[in-house]
FITIDO-129601 format. One line per 3 residues: number of its first residue (from 1); their letters; for each residue x, y, z of C-alpha. Coordinates in steps of 0.25 Angstrom, whole numbers, plus 5000, padded with zeros to 4 digits. Example, Ala and Ser with C-alpha at 12.3 -4.5 7.8 and 13.67 -1.06 7.14 Angstrom:
2
1 = AS = 5049/4982/5031; 5055/4996/5029
This chain:
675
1 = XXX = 4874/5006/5062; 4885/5001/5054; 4896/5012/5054
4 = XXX = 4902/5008/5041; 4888/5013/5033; 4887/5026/5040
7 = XXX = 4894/5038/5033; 4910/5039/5039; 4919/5050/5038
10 = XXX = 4930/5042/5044; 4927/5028/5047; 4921/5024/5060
13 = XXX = 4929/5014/5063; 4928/5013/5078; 4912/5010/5075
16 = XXX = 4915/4999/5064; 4913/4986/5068; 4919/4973/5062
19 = XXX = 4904/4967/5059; 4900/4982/5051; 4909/4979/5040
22 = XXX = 4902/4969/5032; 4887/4975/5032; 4893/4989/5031
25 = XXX = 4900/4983/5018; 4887/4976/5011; 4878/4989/5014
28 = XXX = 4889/4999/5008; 4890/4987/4995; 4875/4987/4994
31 = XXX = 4872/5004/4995; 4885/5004/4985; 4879/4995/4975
34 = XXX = 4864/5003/4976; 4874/5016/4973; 4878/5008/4960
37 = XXX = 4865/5006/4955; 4861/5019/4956; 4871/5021/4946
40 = XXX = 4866/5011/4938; 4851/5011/4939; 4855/5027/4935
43 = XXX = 4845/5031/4925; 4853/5044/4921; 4863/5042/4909
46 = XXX = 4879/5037/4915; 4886/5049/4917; 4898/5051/4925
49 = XXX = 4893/5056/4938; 4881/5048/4938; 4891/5034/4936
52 = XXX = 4904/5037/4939; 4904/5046/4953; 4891/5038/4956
55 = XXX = 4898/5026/4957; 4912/5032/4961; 4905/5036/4975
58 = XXX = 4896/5024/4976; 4902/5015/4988; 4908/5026/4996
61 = XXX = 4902/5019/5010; 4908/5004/5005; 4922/5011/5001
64 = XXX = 4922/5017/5015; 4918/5004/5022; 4928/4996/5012
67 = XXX = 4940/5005/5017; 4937/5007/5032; 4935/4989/5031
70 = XXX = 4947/4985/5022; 4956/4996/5030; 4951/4989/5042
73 = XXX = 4956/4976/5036; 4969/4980/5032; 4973/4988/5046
76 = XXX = 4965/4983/5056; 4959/4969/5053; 4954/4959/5059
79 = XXX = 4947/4944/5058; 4933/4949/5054; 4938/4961/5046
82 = XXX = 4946/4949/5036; 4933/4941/5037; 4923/4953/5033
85 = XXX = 4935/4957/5022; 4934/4943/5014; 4919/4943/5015
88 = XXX = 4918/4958/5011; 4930/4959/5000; 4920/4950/4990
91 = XXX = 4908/4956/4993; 4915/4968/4989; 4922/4964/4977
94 = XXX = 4907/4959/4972; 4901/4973/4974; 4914/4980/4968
97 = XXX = 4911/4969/4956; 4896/4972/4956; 4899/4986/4953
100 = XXX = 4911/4984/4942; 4903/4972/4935; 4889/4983/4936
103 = XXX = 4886/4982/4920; 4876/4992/4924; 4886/5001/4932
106 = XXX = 4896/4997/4920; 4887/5003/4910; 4886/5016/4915
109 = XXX = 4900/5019/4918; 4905/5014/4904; 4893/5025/4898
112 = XXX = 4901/5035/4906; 4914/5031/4904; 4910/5029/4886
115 = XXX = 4906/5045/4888; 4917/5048/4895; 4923/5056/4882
118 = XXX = 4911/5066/4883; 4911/5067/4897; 4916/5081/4906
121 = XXX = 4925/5072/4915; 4936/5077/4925; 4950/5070/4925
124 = XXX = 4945/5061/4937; 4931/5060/4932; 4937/5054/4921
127 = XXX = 4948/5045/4929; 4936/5041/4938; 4928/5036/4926
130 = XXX = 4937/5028/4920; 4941/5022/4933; 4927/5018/4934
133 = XXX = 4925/5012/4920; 4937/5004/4921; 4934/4999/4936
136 = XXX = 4922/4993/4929; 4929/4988/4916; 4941/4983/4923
139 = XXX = 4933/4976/4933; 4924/4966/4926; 4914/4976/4918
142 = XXX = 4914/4969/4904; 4917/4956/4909; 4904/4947/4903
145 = XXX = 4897/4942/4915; 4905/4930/4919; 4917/4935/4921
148 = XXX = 4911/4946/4930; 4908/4936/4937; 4919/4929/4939
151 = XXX = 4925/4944/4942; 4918/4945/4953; 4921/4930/4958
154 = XXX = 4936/4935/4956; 4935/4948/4966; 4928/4941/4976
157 = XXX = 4938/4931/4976; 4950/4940/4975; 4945/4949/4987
160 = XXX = 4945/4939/4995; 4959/4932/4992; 4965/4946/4994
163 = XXX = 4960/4948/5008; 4965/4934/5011; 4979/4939/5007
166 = XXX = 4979/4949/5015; 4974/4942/5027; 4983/4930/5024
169 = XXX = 4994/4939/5027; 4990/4947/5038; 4988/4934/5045
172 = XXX = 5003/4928/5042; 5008/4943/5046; 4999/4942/5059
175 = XXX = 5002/4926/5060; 5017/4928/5061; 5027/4930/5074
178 = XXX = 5039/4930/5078; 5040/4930/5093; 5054/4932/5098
181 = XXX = 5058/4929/5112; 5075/4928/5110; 5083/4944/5110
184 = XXX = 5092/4939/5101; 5080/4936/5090; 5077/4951/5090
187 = XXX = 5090/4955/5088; 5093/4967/5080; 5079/4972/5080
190 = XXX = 5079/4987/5084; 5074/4990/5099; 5060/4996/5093
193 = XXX = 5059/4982/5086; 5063/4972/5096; 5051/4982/5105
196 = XXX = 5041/4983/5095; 5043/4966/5094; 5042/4964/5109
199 = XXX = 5029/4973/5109; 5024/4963/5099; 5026/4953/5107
202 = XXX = 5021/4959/5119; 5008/4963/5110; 5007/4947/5109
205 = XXX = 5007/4945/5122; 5023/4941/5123; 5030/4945/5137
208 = XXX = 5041/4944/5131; 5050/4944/5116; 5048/4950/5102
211 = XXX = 5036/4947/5091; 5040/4949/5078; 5028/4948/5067
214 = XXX = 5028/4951/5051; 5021/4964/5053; 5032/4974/5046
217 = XXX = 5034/4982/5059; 5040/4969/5063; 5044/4962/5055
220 = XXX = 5053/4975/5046; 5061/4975/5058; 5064/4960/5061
223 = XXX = 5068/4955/5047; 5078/4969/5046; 5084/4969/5061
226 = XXX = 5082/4955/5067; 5096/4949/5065; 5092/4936/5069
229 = XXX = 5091/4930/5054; 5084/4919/5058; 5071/4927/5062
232 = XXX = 5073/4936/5051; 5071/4924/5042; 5059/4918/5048
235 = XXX = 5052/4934/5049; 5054/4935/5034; 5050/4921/5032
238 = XXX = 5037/4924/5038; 5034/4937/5033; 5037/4934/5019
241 = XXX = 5028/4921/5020; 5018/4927/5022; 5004/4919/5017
244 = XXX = 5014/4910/5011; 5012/4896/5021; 5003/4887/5016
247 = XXX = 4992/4889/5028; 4978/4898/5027; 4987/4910/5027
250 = XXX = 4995/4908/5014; 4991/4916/5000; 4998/4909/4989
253 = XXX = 4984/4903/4985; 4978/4919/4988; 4989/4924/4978
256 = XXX = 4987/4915/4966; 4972/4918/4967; 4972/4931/4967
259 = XXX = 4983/4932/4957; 4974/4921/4948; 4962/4928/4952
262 = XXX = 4967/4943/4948; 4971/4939/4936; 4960/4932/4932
265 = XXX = 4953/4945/4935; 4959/4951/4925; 4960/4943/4914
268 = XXX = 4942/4942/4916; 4945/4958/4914; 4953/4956/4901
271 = XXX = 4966/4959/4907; 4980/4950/4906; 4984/4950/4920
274 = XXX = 4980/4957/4933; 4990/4967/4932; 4986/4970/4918
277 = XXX = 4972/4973/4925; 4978/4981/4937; 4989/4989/4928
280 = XXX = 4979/4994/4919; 4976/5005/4929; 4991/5007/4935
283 = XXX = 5000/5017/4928; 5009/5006/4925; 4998/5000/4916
286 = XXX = 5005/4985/4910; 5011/4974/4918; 5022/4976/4909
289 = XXX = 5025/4988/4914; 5024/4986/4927; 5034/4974/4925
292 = XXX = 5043/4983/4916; 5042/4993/4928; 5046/4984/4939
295 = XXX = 5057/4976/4929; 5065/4993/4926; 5064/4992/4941
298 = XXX = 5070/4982/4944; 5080/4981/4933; 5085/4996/4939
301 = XXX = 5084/4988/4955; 5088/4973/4953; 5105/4979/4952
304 = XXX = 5102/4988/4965; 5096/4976/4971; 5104/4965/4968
307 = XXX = 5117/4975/4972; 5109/4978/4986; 5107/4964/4989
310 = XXX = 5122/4959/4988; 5125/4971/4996; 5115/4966/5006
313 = XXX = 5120/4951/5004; 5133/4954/5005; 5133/4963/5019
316 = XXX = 5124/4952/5024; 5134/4940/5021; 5144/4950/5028
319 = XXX = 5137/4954/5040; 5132/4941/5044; 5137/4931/5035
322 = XXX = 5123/4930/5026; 5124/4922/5014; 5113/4924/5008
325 = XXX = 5104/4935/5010; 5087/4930/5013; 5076/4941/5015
328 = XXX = 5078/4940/5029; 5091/4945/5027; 5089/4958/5020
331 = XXX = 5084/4969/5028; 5090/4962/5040; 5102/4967/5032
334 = XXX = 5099/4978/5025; 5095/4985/5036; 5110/4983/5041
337 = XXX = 5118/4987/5028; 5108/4998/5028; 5114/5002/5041
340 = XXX = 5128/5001/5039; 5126/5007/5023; 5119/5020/5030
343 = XXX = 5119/5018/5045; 5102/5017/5044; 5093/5008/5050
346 = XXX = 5078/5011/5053; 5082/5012/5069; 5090/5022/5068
349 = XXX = 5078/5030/5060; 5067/5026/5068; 5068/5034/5079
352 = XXX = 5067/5046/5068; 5053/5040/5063; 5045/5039/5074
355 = XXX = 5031/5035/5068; 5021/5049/5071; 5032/5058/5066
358 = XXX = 5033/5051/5055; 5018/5051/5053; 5020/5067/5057
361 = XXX = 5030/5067/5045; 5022/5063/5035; 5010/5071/5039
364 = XXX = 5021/5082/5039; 5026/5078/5024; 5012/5077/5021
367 = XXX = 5010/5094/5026; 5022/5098/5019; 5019/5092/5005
370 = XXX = 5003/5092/5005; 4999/5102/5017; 4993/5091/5025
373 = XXX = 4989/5092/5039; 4987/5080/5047; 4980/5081/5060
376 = XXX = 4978/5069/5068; 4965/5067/5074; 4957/5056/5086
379 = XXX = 4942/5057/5080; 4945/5048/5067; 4940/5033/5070
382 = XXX = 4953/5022/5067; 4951/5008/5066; 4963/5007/5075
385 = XXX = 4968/5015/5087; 4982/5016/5080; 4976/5024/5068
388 = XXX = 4979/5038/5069; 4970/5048/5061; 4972/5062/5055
391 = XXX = 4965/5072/5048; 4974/5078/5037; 4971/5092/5033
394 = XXX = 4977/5102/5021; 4984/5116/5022; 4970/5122/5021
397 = XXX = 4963/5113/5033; 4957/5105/5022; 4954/5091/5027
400 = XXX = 4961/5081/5018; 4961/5066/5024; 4959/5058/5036
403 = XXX = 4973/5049/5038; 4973/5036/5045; 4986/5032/5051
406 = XXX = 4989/5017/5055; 5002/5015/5057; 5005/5001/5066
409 = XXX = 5004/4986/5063; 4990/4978/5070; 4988/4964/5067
412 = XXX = 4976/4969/5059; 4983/4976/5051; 4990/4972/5038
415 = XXX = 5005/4974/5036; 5011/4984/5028; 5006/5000/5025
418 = XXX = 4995/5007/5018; 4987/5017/5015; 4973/5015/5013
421 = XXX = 4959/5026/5015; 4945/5026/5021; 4940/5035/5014
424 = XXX = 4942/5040/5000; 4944/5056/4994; 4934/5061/4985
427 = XXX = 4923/5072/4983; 4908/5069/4985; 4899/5083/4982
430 = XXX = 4909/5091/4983; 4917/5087/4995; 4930/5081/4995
433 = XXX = 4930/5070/5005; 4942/5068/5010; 4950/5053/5012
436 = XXX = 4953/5046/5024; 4967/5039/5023; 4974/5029/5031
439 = XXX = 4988/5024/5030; 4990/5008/5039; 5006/5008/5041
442 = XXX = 5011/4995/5050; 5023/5004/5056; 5030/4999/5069
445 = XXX = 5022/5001/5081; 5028/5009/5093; 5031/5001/5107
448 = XXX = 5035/5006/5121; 5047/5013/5119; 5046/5019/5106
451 = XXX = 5036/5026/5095; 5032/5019/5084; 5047/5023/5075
454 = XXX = 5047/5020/5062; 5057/5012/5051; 5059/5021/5039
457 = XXX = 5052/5011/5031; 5041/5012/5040; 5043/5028/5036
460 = XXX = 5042/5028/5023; 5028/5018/5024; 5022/5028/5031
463 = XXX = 5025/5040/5020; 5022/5030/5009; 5008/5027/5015
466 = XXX = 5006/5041/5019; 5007/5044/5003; 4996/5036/5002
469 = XXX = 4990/5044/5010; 4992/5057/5005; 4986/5050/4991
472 = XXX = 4974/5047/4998; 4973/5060/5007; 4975/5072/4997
475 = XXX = 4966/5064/4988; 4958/5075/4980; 4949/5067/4969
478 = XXX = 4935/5066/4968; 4933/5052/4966; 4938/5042/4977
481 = XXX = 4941/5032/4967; 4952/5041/4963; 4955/5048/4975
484 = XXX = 4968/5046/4983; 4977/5032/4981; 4967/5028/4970
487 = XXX = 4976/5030/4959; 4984/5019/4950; 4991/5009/4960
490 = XXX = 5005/5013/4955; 5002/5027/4958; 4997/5026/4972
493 = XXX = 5011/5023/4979; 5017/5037/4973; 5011/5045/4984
496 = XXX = 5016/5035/4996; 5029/5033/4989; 5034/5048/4986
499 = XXX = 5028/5049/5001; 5041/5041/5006; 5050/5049/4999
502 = XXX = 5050/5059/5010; 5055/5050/5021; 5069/5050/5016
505 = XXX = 5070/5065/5014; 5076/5074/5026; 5066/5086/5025
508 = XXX = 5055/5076/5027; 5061/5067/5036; 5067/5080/5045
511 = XXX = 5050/5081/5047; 5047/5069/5054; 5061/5060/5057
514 = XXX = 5063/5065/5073; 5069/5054/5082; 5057/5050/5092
517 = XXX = 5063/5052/5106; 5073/5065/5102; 5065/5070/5091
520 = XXX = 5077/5072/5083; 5075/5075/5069; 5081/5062/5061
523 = XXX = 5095/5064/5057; 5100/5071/5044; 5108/5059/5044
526 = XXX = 5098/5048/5044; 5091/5054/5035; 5103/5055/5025
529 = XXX = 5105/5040/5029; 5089/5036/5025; 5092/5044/5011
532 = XXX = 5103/5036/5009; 5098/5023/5012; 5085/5026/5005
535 = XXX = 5090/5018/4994; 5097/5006/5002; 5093/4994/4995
538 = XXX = 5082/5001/4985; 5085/4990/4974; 5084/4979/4982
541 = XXX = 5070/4987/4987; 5067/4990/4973; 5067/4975/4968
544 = XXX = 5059/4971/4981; 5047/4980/4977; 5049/4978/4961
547 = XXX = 5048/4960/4965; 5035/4963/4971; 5029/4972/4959
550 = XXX = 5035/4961/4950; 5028/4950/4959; 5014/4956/4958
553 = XXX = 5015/4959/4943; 5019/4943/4943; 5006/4940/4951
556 = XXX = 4998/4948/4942; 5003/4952/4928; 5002/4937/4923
559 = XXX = 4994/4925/4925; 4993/4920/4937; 4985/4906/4935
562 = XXX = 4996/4898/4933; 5005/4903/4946; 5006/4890/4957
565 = XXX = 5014/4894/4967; 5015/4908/4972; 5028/4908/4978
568 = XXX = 5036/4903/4965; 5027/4912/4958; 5033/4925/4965
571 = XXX = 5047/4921/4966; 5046/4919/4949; 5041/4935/4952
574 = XXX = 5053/4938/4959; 5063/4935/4950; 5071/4945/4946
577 = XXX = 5069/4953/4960; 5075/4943/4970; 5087/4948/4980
580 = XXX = 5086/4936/4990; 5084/4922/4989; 5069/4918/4990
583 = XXX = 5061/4913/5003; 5053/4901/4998; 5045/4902/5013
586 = XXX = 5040/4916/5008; 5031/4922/4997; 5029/4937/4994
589 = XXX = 5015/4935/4986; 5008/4926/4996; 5009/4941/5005
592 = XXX = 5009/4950/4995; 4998/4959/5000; 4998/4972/4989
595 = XXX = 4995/4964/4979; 4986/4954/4982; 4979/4959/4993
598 = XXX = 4982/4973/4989; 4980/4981/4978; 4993/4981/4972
601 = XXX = 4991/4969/4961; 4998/4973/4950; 5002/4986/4956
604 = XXX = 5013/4982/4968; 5024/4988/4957; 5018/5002/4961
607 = XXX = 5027/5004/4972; 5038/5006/4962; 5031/5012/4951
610 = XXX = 5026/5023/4962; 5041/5023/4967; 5045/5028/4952
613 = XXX = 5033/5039/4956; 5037/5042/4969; 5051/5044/4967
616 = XXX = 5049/5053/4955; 5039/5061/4962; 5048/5062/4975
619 = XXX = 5061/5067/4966; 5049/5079/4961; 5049/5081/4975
622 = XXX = 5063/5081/4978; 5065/5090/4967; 5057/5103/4973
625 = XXX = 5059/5098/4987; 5051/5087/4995; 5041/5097/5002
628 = XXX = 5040/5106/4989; 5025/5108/4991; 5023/5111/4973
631 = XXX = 5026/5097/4971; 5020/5091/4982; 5006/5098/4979
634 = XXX = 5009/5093/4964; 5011/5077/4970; 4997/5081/4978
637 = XXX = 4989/5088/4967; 4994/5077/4956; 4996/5065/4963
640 = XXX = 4990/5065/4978; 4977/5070/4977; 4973/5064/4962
643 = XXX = 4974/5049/4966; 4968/5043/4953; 4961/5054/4944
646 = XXX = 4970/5053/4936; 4982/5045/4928; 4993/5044/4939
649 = XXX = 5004/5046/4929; 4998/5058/4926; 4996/5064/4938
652 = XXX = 5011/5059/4942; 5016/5068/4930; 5007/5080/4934
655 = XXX = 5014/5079/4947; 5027/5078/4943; 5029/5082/4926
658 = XXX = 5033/5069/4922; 5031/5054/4924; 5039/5048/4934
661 = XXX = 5054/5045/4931; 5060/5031/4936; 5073/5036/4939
664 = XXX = 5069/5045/4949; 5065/5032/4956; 5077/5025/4953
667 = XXX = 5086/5036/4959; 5078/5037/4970; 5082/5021/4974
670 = XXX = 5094/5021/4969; 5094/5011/4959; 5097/5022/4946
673 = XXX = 5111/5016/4944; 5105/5004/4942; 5098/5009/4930
């Protein structure tokens, strides 16, 4: 028996073999496609339940198989996995097209969607009917037959280019090491570091020395400690050339394709650009106001910035004679102005964030705001044995989620953190079926002498992702294709952003900050210092993140047929946002996974547009108290458990009375005198 077509509550992963995957796909492809035509060979008149909820909960065995595989493939992958990836991702493209390009299926939904005026609908009846009828008008629909066509040869190709991305840079990150043998190379590091590096080594199958690799736990603490200069430069050399060296791992031609490819898509589908296409459904709607966004921002940040960088330049050339300042220079000495501006580093914090209290701390945040109770349990299959599971439960004993924790990097495993889900929320005859959510962190790992301790960078990762979380968890919709995180894209990073919020207050740090051999609570002091330093270098932060929003909206708000070298191509995009001189060995596109591998096309400028959210929700917060429970059963009731049923901007001003303000934002970061 293939476990992957038998009904699962949680997924069976300890049964699932590698050969499953492939036959458990096509069977799921093929009873999905006789669900559809049931709906089409339907004699009765279109109506809303016999079309739209029909094909709403079609493919519920393919989605559970889709996310238990492509989960796989992004935490714990392997050869085969990749292999079955690139032969399954345009198969499945194809049967996602053969249901959008249905005339038949089109037929019906537009009958309902034409009578929708007469019809009894709820709000998210309503939601979920235009969803449906644009997913089939914005997909091909009333193309003529040729270009349908050639819409499904551009899918097929485009999923398959977007896999190869993302292996291409898992194999650079995985390709790459840096094996020191001499002390003095490793000068610098923390203790915990030069450790963790020698474990490395000794995980290799080296008796002796330190492995240094481009996974972040390694490679954030190298490039901000190691004062060799030397080795820093060749670290970030590597790393930021990623897929960018001319052999079978490099992606420039991967980029221009799918740039080419993507905006070709849309200008089949009567759109001007990609990001015409993609903003259509975001709250920011144009382009041009995405760029007008980014541009305010960074007008208010470039002063900060610039101010910041001298600063930095200048304790540089005065601490070691530097005279001009390169990327491999910067948090190397940040780190150290930091320390003497507010006597802070991450080692004298780390010992106070020891990694299961910080996970008690969330969970405990989580109980405060949401009365939510998370009970770890041993009889929920992982796909790997450092997954830890919980069940989470409300102040009434109500079962709310299942939560997957996986928290440490794997040579599977891509880089970076997310939040991702096995199974959806909705409610089927009456039942609310609950979700089963899974945050992937890469945090550094323990080693002989000490717990896995945590930066406070790595802190606030983990609160973000748990905010995705939380989105997903205390989902409470009836339809899972607007349960949890499906909402607008730049509305789906204000749950994880207002999360981090907490990690720099004293009444939540006071929960969870105790030194992991004294068990001291962390000092009143330190905590004064992380508040102060919060803001340290927030312009030069702030134009790091706006370059990237402005290099995506360069890659897909205009025409990209005529581009002929990546490289030259971005540094046009960056413009305007550069601090240090440019690296011509490197290339941010060529690794530039949200948004060509991702789903963050058109959207990467969320981050800040959510940040506008998020700091305007937190000052509500701030206002009543941070554990006022009114206003955090308003942020569940509004904006948690409604994911997409409804505009986000109004459920925001639900929530909070008003739209967001900016300046709460730019008062928050610092950057209001610059205004």
């Amino acid at each position: 028996m293939n476990p992957l077509l038998e009904q699962f509550d949680t997924a069976p992963f300890s049964k699932i073999k590698n050969e499953h995957f492939k036959p458990a796909f096509l069977q799921a492809m093929e009873d999905a496609r006789g669900e559809i035509n049931a709906i089409t060979d339907n004699s009765d008149a279109p109506t809303f339940e016999n079309v739209i909820e029909a094909l709403e909960f079609s493919g519920k065995q393919l989605d559970r198989i889709s996310s238990v595989f492509f989960n796989l493939n992004s935490a714990e992958t392997n050869e085969t996995i990749q292999q079955i990836a690139q032969e399954v991702s345009p198969l499945l493209s194809e049967f996602s097209n053969d249901i959008t390009l249905n005339e038949q299926l089109f037929k019906k939904v537009k009958a309902v969607y034409d009578q929708r005026q007469q019809l009894s609908l709820t709000t998210e009846q309503d939601t979920l009917l235009t969803k449906k009828y644009k997913g089939f008008s914005r997909n091909g629909a009333n193309l003529s037959e040729d270009k349908k066509k050639r819409l499904r040869e551009i899918d097929s190709e485009l999923s398959k280019l977007k896999l190869k991305f993302g292996e291409n840079i898992l194999a650079a990150t995985n390709g790459y090491e840096m094996y020191l043998t001499n002390a003095a190379d490793v000068e610098g590091l923390p203790s915990g570091e030069k450790e963790a590096a020698a474990q490395r080594a000794l995980a290799k199958g080296k008796t002796e020395g330190w492995l240094i690799t481009l996974d972040y736990p390694s490679y954030v603490p190298f490039i901000k400690y190691a004062k060799n200069r030397k080795l820093r430069k060749e670290l970030s050399l590597a790393f930021g050339s990623k897929a960018f060296h001319n052999d079978a791992l490099d992606n420039r031609q991967n980029v221009l394709d799918i740039a080419r490819l993507r905006f070709e898509r849309a200008q089949l589908l009567g759109y001007e650009t990609h990001a015409h296409f993609v903003l259509e459904e975001r709250m920011a709607e144009t382009p041009e106001k995405v760029r007008a966004f980014l541009n305010e921002l960074l007008e208010k940040a470039k002063p900060a910035a610039q101010r910041e960088f001298e600063q930095l330049s200048a304790f540089a050339n005065e601490l070691d004679n530097i005279e001009i300042l390169q990327k491999w220079d910067g948090s190397y000495y940040s780190e150290k102005l930091k320390q003497q501006l507010f006597q802070l580093d991450d080692e004298q914090l780390k010992p106070y964030f020891k990694l299961e209290n910080v996970i008690q701390g969330v969970f405990t945040v989580a109980k405060k705001l949401f009365g939510l109770r998370f009970e770890q349990v041993y009889d929920i299959d992982t796909y790997h044995e450092e997954v830890k599971t919980y069940r989470i439960y409300d102040e009434n004993d109500a079962f709310i989620a299942v939560f997957y924790a996986d928290f440490h990097p794997r040579p599977g495993k891509r880089g970076g953190a997310w939040m991702t889900s096995f199974k959806s929320q909705y409610v089927s005859d009456g039942t609310n079926v609950r979700p089963h959510i899974s945050n992937v962190c890469n945090f550094t790992p323990s080693t002989p002498s000490k717990p896995s301790l945590l930066t406070f960078n790595e802190v606030t990762t983990l609160f973000h992702e748990f905010g995705h979380g939380l989105h997903g968890m205390l989902a409470n919709t009836t339809y899972p294709s607007l349960s949890g995180t499906s909402v607008f894209w730049d509305f789906v990073e204000l749950p994880s952003q207002v999360m981090e919020n907490w990690c720099y207050e004293k009444e939540a740090l006071e929960l969870f900050a105790k030194h992991f051999e004294t068990g001291e609570t962390i000092p009143m002091e330190l905590i004064e210092k992380i508040k102060a330093s919060a803001t340290f270098q927030e312009g030069m932060a702030t134009l790091r993140q706006l370059s990237f929003g402005l290099l995506d909206m360069a890659w897909h708000g205009t025409d990209p047929s005529r581009i002929a070298d990546v490289k030259s191509y971005e540094q046009d995009a960056f413009t305007g946002t550069n601090l240090y001189p440019d690296t011509p060995e490197t290339c941010m596109s060529t690794a530039f996974a949200h948004i060509f591998q991702g789903g963050y096309s058109s959207g990467y400028y969320s981050y800040k547009w959510a940040e506008v959210l998020d700091a305007d929700a937190f000052a509500f917060f701030k206002e009543h108290g941070i554990f006022n429970k009114a206003i955090a059963s308003k942020f569940k009731e509004h904006v948690l458990s409604k994911g997409g049923t409804e505009n986000p901007m109004v459920l925001y001003k639900r929530f909070r009375g008003a739209e967001p303000d900016v300046s709460a934002l730019l008062e928050r970061a610092g950057l209001l005198e610059t205004s």
